[in-house]
C-alpha atoms as an extended CHARMM CRD file, in Angstrom:
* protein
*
        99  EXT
         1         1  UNK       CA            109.3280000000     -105.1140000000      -55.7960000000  PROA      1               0.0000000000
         2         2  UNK       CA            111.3820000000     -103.1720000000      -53.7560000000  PROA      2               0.0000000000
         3         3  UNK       CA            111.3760000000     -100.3620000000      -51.8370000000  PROA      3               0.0000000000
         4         4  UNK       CA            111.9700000000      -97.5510000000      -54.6120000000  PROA      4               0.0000000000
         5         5  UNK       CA            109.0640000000      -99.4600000000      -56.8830000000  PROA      5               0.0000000000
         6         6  UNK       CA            105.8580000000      -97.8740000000      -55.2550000000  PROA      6               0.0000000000
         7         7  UNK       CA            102.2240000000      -96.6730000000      -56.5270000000  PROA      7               0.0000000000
         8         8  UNK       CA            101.3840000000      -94.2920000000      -54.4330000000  PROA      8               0.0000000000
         9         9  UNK       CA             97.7110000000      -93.3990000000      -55.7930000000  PROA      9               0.0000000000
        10        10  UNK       CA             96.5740000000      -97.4980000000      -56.9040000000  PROA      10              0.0000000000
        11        11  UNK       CA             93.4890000000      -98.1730000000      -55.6300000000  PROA      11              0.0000000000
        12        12  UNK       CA             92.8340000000     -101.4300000000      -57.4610000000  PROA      12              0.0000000000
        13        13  UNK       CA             95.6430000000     -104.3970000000      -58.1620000000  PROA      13              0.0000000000
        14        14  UNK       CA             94.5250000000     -107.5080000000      -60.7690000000  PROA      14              0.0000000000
        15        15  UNK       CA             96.2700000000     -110.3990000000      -61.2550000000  PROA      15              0.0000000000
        16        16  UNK       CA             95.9780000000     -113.2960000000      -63.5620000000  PROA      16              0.0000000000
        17        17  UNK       CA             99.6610000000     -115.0010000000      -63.7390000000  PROA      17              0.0000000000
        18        18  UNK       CA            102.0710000000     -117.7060000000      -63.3280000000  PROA      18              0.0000000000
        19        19  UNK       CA            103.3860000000     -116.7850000000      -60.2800000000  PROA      19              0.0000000000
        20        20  UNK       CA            104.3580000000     -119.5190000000      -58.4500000000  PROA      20              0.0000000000
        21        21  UNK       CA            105.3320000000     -116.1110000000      -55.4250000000  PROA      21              0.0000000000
        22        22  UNK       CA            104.6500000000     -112.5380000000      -54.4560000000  PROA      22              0.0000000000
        23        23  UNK       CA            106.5140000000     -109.9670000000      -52.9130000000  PROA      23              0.0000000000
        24        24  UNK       CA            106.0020000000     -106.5070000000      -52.1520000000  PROA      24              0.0000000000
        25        25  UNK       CA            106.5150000000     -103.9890000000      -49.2520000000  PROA      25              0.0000000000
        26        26  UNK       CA            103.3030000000     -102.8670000000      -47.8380000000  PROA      26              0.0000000000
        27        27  UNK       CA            104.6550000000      -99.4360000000      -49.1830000000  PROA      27              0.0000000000
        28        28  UNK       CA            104.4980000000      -99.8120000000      -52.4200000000  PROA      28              0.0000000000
        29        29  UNK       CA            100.7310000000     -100.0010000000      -52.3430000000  PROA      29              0.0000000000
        30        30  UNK       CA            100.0610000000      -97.4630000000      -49.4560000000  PROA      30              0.0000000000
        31        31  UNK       CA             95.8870000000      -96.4330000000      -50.9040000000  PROA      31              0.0000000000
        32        32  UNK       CA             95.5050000000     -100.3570000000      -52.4930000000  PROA      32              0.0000000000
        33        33  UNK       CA             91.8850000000     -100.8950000000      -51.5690000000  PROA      33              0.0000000000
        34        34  UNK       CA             90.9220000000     -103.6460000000      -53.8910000000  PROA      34              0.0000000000
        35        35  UNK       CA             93.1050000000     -107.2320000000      -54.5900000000  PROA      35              0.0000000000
        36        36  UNK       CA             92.0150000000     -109.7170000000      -57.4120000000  PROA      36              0.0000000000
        37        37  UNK       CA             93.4020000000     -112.9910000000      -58.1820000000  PROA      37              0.0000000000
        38        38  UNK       CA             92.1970000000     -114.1940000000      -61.0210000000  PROA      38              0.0000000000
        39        39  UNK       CA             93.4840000000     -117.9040000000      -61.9550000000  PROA      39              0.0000000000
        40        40  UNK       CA             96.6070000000     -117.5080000000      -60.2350000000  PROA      40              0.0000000000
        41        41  UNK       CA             97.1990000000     -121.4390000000      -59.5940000000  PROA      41              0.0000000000
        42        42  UNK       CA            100.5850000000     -121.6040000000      -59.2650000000  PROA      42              0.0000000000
        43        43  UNK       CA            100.5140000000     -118.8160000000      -56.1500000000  PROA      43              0.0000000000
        44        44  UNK       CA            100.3470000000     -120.9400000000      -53.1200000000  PROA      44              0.0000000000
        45        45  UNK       CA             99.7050000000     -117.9750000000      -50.4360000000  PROA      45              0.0000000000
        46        46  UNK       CA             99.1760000000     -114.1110000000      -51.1100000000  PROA      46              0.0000000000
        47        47  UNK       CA            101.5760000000     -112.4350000000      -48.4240000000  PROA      47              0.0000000000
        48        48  UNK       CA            100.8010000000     -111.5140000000      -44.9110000000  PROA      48              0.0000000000
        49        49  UNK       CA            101.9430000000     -108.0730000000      -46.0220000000  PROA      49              0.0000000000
        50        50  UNK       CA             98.5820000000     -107.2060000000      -47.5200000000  PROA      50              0.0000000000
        51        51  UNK       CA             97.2430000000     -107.3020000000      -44.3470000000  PROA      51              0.0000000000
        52        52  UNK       CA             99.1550000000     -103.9320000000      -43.2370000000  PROA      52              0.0000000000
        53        53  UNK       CA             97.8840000000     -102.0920000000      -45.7280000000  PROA      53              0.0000000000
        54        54  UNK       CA             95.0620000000     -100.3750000000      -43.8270000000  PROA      54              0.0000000000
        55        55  UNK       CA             93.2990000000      -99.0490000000      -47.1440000000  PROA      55              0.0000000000
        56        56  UNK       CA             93.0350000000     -102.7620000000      -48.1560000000  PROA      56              0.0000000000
        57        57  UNK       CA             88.9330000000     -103.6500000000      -48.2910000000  PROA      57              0.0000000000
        58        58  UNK       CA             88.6810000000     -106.2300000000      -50.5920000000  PROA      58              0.0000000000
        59        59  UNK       CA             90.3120000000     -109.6080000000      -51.7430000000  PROA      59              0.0000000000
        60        60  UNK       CA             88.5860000000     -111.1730000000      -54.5450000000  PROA      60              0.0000000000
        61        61  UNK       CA             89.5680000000     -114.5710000000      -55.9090000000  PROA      61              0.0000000000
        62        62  UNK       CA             88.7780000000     -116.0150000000      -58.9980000000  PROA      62              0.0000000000
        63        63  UNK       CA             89.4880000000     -119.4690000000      -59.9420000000  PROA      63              0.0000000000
        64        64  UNK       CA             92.1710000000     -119.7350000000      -57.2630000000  PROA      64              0.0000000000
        65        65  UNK       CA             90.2870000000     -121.4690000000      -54.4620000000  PROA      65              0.0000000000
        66        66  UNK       CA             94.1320000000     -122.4360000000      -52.9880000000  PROA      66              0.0000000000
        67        67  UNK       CA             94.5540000000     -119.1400000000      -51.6000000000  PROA      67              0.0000000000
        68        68  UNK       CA             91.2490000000     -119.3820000000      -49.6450000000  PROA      68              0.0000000000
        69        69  UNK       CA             92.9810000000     -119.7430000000      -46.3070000000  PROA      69              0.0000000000
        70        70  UNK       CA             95.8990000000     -117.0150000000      -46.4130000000  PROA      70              0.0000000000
        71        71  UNK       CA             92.5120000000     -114.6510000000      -47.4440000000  PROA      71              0.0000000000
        72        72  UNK       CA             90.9720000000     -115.9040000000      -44.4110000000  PROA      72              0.0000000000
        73        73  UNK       CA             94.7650000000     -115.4540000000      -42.1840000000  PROA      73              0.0000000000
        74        74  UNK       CA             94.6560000000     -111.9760000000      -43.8170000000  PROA      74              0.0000000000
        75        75  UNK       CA             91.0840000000     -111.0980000000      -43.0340000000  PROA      75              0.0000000000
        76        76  UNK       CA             91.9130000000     -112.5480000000      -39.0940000000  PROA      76              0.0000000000
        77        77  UNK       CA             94.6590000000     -110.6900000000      -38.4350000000  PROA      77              0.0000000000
        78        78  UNK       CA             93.2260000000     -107.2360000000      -39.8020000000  PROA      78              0.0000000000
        79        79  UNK       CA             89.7230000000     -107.8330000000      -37.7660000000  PROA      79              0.0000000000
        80        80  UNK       CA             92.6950000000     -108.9220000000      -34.4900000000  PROA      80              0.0000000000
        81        81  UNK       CA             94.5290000000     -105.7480000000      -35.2330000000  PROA      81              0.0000000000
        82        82  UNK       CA             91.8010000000     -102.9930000000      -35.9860000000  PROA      82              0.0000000000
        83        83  UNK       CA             88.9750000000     -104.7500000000      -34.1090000000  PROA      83              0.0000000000
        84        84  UNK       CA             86.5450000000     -104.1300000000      -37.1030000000  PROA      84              0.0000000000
        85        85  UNK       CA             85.4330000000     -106.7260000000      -39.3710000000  PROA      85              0.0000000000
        86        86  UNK       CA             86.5240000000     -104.2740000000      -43.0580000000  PROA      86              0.0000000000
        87        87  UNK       CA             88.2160000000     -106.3390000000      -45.0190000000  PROA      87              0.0000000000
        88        88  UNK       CA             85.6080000000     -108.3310000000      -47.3950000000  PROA      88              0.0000000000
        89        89  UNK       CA             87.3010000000     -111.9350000000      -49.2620000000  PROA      89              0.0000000000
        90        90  UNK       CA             85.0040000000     -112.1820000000      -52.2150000000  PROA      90              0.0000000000
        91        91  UNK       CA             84.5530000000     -115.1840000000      -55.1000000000  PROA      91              0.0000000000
        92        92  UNK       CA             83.3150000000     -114.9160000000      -58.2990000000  PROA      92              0.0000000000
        93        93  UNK       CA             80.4840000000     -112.6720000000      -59.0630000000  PROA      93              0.0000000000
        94        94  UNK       CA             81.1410000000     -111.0460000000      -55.7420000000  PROA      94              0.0000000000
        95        95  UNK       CA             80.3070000000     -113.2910000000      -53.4380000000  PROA      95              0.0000000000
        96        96  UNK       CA             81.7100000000     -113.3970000000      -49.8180000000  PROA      96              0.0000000000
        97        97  UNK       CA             83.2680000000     -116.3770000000      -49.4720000000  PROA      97              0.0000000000
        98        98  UNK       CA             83.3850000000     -115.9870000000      -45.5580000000  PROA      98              0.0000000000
        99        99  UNK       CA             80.7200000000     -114.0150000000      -43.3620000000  PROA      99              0.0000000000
């Protein structure tokens, strides 16, 4: 996506794909406050970028238990950077996958 591709009032992003990559400008998703990734197994990483979306409060994977560790780099670097612990990374049936 680039920089003229935005969605200003999204509040909720799912995805169930194919992808083997994701890119977006943090702009393009300036109120996102919910991320699902439902069986996206050929994503190896969801971008940093999510993490400056300040909105952002939940990452929920389903079936893609690969991107477990960018959620966590994500969730670190938004606790490091707003020193509260707001962004939830959830599993199936919303369950926090780390405390």
């Amino acid at each position: 996506m680039g920089e003229e591709d935005t969605f200003e009032n999204k509040k909720y992003l799912g995805l169930e794909s194919t992808l083997s990559k994701l890119e977006f400008l943090e702009e393009s998703f300036p109120m996102l406050e919910k991320l699902e990734l439902q069986r996206c197994h050929e994503l190896e990483e969801i971008p940093p970028s999510f993490g400056d979306i300040c909105s952002l409060k939940i990452i929920k994977l389903v079936e893609s238990p690969q991107l477990e560790d960018s959620a966590l780099e994500i969730k670190q670097y938004v606790e490091d950077m707003t020193g509260e612990d707001k962004l939830q990374i959830l599993g199936p049936n919303n369950i926090p996958l780390f405390k």
